[in-house]
NUBAKOL-31472 format. One line per field, with one value per residue (C-alpha): x, y, z; residue number from 1. Coordinates in nm, 2 decimals, always signed. Last residue first. Layout:
# residues N
x: X, ...
y: Y, ...
z: Z, ...
resi: NUM, ...
END
This chain:
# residues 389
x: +3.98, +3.79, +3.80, +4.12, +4.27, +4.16, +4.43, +4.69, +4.62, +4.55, +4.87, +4.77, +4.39, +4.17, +3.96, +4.05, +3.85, +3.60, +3.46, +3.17, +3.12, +3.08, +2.81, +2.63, +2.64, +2.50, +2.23, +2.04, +2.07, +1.86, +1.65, +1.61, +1.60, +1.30, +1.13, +1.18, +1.07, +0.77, +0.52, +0.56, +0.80, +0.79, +1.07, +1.01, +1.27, +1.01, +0.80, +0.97, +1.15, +0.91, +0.91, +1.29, +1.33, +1.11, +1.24, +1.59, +1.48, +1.36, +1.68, +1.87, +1.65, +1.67, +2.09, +2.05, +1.83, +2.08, +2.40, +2.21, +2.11, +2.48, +2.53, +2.36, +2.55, +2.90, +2.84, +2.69, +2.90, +2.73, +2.84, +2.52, +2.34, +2.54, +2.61, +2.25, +2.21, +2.42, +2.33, +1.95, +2.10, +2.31, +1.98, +1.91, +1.79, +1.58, +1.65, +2.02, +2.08, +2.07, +2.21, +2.53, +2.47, +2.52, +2.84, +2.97, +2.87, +3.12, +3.42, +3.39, +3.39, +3.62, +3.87, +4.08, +4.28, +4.05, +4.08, +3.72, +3.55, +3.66, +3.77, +3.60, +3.70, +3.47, +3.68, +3.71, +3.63, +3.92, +4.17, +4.45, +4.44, +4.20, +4.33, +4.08, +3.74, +3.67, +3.32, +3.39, +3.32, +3.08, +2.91, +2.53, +2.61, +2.82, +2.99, +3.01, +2.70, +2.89, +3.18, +3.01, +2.86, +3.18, +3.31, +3.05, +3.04, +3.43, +3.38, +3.09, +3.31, +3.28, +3.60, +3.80, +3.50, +3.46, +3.85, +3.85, +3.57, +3.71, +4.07, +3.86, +3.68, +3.37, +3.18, +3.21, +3.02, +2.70, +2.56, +2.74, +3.02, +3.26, +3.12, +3.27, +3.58, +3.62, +3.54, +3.75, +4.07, +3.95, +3.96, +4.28, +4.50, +4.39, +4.49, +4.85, +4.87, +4.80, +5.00, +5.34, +5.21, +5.22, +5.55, +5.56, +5.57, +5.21, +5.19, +5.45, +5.20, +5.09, +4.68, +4.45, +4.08, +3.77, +3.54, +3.21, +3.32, +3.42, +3.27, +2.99, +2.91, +2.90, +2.70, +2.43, +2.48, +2.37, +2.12, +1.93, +1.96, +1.80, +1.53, +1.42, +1.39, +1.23, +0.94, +0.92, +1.06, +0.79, +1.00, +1.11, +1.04, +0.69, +0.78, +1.06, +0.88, +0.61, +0.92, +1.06, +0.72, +0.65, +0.93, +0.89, +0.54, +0.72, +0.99, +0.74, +0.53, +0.85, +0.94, +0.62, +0.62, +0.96, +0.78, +0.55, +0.79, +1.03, +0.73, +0.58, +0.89, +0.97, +0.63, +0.33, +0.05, -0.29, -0.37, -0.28, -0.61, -0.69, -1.02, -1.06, -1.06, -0.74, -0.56, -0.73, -0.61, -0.23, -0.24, -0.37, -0.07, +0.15, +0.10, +0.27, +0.37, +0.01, +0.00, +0.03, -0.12, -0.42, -0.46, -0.64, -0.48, -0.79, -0.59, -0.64, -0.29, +0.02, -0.08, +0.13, +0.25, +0.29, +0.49, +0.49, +0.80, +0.57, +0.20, +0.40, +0.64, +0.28, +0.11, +0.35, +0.40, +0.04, -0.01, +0.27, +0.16, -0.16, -0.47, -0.76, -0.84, -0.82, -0.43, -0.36, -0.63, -0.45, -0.22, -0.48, -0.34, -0.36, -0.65, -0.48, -0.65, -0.90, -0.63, -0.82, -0.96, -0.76, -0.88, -1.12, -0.94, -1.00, -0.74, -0.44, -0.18, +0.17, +0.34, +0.62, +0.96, +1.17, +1.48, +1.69, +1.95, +2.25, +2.38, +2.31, +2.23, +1.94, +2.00, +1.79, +1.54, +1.53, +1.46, +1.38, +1.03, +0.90, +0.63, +0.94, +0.82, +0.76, +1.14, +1.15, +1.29, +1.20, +1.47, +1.47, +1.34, +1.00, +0.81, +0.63, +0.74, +0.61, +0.31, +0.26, +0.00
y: +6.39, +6.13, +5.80, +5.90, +5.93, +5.62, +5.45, +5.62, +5.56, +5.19, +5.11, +5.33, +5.15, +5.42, +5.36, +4.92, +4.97, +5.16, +4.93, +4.75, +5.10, +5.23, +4.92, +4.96, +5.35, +5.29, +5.07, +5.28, +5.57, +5.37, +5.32, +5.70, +5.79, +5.56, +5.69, +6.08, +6.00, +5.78, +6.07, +6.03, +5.74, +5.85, +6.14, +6.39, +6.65, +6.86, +6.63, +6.50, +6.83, +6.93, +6.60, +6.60, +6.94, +6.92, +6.58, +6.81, +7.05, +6.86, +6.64, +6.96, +7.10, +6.80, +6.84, +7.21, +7.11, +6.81, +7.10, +7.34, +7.06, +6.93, +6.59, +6.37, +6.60, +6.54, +6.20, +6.17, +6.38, +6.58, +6.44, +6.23, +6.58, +6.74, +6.54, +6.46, +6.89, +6.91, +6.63, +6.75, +7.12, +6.94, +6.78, +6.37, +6.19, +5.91, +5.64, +5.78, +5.69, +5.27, +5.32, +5.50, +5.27, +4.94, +5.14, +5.18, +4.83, +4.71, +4.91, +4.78, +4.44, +4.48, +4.58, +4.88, +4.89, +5.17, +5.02, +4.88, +5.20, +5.34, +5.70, +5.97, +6.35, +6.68, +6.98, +7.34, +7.58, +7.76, +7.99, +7.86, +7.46, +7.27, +7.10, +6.78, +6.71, +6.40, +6.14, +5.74, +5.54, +5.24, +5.36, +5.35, +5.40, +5.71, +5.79, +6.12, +6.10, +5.80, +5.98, +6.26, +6.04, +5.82, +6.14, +6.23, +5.89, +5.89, +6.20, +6.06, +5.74, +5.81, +5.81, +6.07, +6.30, +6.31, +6.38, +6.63, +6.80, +6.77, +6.91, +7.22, +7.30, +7.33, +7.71, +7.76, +7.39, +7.52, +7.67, +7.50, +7.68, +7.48, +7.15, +7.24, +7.39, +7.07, +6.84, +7.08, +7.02, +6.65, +6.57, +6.79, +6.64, +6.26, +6.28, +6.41, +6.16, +5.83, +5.94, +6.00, +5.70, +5.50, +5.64, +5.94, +5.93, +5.94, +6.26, +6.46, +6.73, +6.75, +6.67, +6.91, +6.82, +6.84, +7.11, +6.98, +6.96, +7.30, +7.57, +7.43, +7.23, +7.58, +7.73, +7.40, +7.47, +7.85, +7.81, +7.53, +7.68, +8.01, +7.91, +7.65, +7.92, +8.13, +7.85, +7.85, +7.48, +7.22, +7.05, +6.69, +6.44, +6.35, +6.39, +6.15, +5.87, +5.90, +5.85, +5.54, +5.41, +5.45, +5.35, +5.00, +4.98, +5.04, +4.77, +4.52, +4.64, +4.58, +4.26, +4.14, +4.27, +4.10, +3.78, +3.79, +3.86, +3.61, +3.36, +3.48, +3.43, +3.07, +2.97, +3.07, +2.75, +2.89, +2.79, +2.47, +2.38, +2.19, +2.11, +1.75, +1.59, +1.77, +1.65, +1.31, +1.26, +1.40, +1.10, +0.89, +0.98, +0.93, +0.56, +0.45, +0.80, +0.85, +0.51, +0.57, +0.88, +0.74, +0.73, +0.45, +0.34, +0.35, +0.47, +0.13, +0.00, +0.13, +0.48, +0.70, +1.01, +1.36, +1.65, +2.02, +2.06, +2.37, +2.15, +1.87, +2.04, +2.22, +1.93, +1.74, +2.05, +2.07, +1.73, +1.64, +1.98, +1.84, +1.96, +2.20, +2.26, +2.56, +2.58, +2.53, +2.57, +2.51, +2.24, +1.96, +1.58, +1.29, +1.19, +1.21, +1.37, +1.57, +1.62, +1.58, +1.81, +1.73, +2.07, +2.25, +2.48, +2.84, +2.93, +2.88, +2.60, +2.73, +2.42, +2.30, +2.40, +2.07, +1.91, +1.70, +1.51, +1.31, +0.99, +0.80, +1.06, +0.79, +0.67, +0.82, +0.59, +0.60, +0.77, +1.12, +1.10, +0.92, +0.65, +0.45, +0.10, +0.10, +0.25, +0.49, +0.46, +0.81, +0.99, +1.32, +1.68, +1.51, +1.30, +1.05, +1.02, +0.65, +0.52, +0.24, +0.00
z: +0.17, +0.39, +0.16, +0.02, +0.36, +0.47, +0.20, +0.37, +0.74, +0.66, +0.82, +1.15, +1.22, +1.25, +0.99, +0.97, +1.37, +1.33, +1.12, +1.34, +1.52, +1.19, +1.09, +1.36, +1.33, +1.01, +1.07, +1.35, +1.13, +0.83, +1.11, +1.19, +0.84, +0.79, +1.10, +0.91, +0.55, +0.62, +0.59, +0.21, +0.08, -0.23, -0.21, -0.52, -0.28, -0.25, -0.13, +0.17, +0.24, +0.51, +0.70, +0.70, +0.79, +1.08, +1.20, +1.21, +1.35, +1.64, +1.64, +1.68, +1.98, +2.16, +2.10, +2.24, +2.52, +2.64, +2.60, +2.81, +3.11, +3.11, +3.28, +3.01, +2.75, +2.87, +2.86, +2.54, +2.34, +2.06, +1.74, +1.64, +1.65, +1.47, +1.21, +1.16, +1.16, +0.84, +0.67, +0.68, +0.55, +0.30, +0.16, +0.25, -0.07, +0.10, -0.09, -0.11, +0.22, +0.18, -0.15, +0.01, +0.34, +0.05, -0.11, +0.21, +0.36, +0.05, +0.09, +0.50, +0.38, +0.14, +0.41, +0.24, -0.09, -0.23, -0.63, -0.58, -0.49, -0.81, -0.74, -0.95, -1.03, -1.02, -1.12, -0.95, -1.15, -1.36, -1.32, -1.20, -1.27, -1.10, -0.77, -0.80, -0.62, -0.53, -0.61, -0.49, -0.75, -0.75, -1.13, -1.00, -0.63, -0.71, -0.37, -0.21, +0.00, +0.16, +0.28, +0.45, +0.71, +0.72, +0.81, +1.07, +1.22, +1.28, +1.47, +1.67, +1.73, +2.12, +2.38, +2.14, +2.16, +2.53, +2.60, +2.38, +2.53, +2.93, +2.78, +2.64, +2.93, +2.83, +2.81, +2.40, +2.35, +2.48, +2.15, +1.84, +1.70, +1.95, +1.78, +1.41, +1.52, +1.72, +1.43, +1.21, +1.49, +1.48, +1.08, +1.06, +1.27, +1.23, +0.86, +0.93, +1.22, +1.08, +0.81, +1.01, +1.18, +0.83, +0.74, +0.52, +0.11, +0.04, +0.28, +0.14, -0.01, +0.35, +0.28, +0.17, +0.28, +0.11, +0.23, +0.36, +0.78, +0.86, +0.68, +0.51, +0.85, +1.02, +0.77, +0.84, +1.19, +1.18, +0.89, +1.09, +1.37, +1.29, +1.04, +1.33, +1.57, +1.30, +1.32, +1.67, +1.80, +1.96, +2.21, +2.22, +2.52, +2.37, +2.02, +2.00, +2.21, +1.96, +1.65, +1.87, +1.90, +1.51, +1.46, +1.64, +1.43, +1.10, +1.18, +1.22, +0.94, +0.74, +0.85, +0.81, +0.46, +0.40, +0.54, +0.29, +0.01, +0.09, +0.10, -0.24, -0.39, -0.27, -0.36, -0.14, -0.09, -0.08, -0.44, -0.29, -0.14, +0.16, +0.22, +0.34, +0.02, -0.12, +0.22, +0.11, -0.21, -0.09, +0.19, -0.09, -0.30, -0.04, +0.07, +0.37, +0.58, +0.71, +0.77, +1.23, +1.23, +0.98, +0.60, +0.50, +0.13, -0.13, -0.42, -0.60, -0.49, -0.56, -0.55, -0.72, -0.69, -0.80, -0.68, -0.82, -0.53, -0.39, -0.36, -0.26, +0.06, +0.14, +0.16, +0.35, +0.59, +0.66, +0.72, +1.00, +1.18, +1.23, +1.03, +1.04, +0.68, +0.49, +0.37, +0.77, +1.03, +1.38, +1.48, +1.49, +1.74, +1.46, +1.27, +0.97, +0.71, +0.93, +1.22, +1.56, +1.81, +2.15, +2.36, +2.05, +1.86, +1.82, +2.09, +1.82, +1.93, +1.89, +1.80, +2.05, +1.99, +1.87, +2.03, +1.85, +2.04, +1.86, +1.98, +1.63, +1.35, +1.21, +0.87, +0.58, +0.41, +0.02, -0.30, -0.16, -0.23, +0.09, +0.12, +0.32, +0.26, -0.14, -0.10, -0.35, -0.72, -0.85, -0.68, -0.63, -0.85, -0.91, -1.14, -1.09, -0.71, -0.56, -0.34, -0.08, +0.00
resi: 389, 388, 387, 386, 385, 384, 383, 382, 381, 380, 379, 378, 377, 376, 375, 374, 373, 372, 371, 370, 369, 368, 367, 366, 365, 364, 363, 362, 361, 360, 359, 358, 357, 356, 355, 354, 353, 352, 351, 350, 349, 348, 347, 346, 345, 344, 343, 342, 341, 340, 339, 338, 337, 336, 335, 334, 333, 332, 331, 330, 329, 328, 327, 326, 325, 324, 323, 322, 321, 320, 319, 318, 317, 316, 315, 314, 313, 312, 311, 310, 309, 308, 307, 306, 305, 304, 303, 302, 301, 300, 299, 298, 297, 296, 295, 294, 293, 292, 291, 290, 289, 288, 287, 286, 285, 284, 283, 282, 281, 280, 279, 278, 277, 276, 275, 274, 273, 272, 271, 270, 269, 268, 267, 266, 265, 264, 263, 262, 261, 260, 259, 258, 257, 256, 255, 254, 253, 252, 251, 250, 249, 248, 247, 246, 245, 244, 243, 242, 241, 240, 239, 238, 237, 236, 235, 234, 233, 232, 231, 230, 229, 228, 227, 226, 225, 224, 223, 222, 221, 220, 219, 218, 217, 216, 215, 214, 213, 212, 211, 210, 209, 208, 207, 206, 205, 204, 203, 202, 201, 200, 199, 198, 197, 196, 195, 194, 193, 192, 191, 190, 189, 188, 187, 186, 185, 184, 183, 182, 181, 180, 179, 178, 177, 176, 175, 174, 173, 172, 171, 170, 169, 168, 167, 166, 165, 164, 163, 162, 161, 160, 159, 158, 157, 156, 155, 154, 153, 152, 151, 150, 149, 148, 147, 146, 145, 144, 143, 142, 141, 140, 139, 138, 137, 136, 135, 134, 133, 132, 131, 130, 129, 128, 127, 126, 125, 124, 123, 122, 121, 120, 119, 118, 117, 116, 115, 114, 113, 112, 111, 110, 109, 108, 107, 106, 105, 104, 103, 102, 101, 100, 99, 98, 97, 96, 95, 94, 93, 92, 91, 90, 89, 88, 87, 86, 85, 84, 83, 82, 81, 80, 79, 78, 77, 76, 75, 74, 73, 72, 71, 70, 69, 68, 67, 66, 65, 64, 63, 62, 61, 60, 59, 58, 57, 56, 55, 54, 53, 52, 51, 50, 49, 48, 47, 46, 45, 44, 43, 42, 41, 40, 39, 38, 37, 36, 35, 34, 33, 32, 31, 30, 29, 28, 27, 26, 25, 24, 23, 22, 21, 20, 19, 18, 17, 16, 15, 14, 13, 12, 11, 10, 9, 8, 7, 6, 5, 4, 3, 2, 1
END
């Protein structure tokens, strides 16, 4: 009373024992403990209601039947594999708990009998695209909190107060942090902590430059600021920041500008991401946070106040009431900007523009703080300095 594969991807010569598909039994992993979660059981069933093709203990409704977890993975595993059998008998095999696993075809009969139906059955496509939505309504709904939790602790900003700061930090970023840098004309020819040093010099004196022009920062002890920065990868963040609106995700080339001759405009040159001898790891989660960002086509102004606001220093601003209402302040303007510039910038994502941007900021300093690291390491001193220049 058994069954066999017409036509299927395995075996066609099964076991007339085995009822299974994959041409014959497997051997038992001797000494080795499997342990399975129990089935959620949905409330709707009834205490010990029965599989209707089996008989054995119900799951839950599955493909419009209420079967056992035995069942609904069979039918699913034929309905997806296109599998056909063959009863060896006159396709009227009793299918119980204990035969189930004889005579496949019947066991396929009666699934169809009871109800099932494999219109319901998702392919390999429509299962990565169901649970991408879940994913995605997932990570809406945690927004959503995050965004909620925003606006309770943030306050609501005058709208010249928001003119104010975000002109005065984003002419503070043009100043400091957008400029490419001019390395020692020697550089390429100094030792690697000769390098490490001549990039290091200038990214922190314009990182400091940078903070002191924002409201609070003037009143620090200098020493006590320094110290803060160096212990965070704020700094890092900012240039990584800059970094990744530079790159050209369709041709994977990092955007520079070139020394133009006297006299003319200054000229727009490209690095190929691929000839940057650094981690290729880190080249590529570069290129994927440059595709990731440029979904929601941040302006200088938004890039401006995000590096702010991820630069502040969290221990000295958990213990300074100014510096905690400044950096509120920032991320207030900034949700501002972000919500106002969503149409103006054609982005299609509508109201979604500032939780996305937070997520997207969740992934990136993940994937800094993953790399910090090969940036600061001293031998890659050179080869970071055509990322940050």
């Amino acid at each position: 009373m058994s069954s066999f594969v017409l036509n299927s991807s395995t075996s066609s010569n099964s076991s007339s024992g085995s009822g299974s598909s994959s041409g014959s039994p497997s051997t038992p992993h001797v000494g080795r403990t499997r342990t399975r979660q129990a089935p959620y059981i949905p409330s709707y069933l009834v205490e010990g209601q029965a599989c209707v093709v089996c008989g054995d203990k119900a799951t839950g409704l599955h493909y419009q039947a209420i079967t056992c977890e035995g069942c609904k993975g069979f039918f699913r595993r034929t309905a997806q594999k296109r599998l056909q059998y063959a009863c060896k008998e006159n396709n009227e095999c009793e299918i119980k708990a204990a035969t189930r696993n004889v005579c496949q075809a019947c066991r396929f009969k009666k699934c169809i009998d009871s109800g099932m139906t494999t219109d319901l059955v998702l392919d390999e496509r429509e299962r990565t695209a169901k649970r991408q939505l879940i994913e995605r309504n997932r990570e809406k709904k945690e927004l959503e909190q995050v965004v909620n939790q925003l606006k309770e602790s943030l306050p609501v900003l005058p709208i010249n107060q928001v003119k104010l700061l975000v002109d005065k930090v984003s002419n503070a970023y043009c100043q400091w942090i957008d400029p490419p840098m001019k390395m020692d004309p020697n550089f390429r020819f100094q030792d690697p902590a000769e390098q490490l040093n001549g990039l290091m010099t200038p990214i922190l004196a314009r990182t400091f430059a940078f903070l002191m022009s924002l409201d609070g920062f003037g009143k620090l002890d200098i020493d006590d600021l320094k110290k803060a920065v160096f212990s965070s990868t704020g700094w890092l963040q900012v240039q990584v920041l800059k970094t990744i609106h530079r790159i050209d995700t369709e041709n994977a080339v990092l955007l520079v500008e070139t020394d133009p001759a006297q006299g003319t405009p200054p000229k727009t040159d490209g690095i190929p991401l691929g000839e940057i001898r650094l981690d290729k790891l880190l080249i590529n989660d570069l290129k994927n946070l440059a595709e990731s960002f440029e979904q929601i086509q941040m302006t200088l102004e938004e890039i401006s106040l995000l590096s702010a606001a991820i630069l502040f220093p969290q221990d000295l601003t958990q213990k300074d009431p100014e510096l905690e209402d400044g950096l509120k302040q920032i991320w207030q303007t900034l949700e501002h900007l972000i919500q106002q510039n969503a149409a103006l910038v054609d982005y299609s994502g509508g109201i979604d523009r500032w939780p996305r941007l937070l997520n997207k900021l969740m992934s990136f300093q993940m994937i800094v703080g993953r790399h910090s690291s090969v940036l600061t390491e001293t031998t890659n001193a050179r080869e970071v300095a055509r990322l940050f220049t």
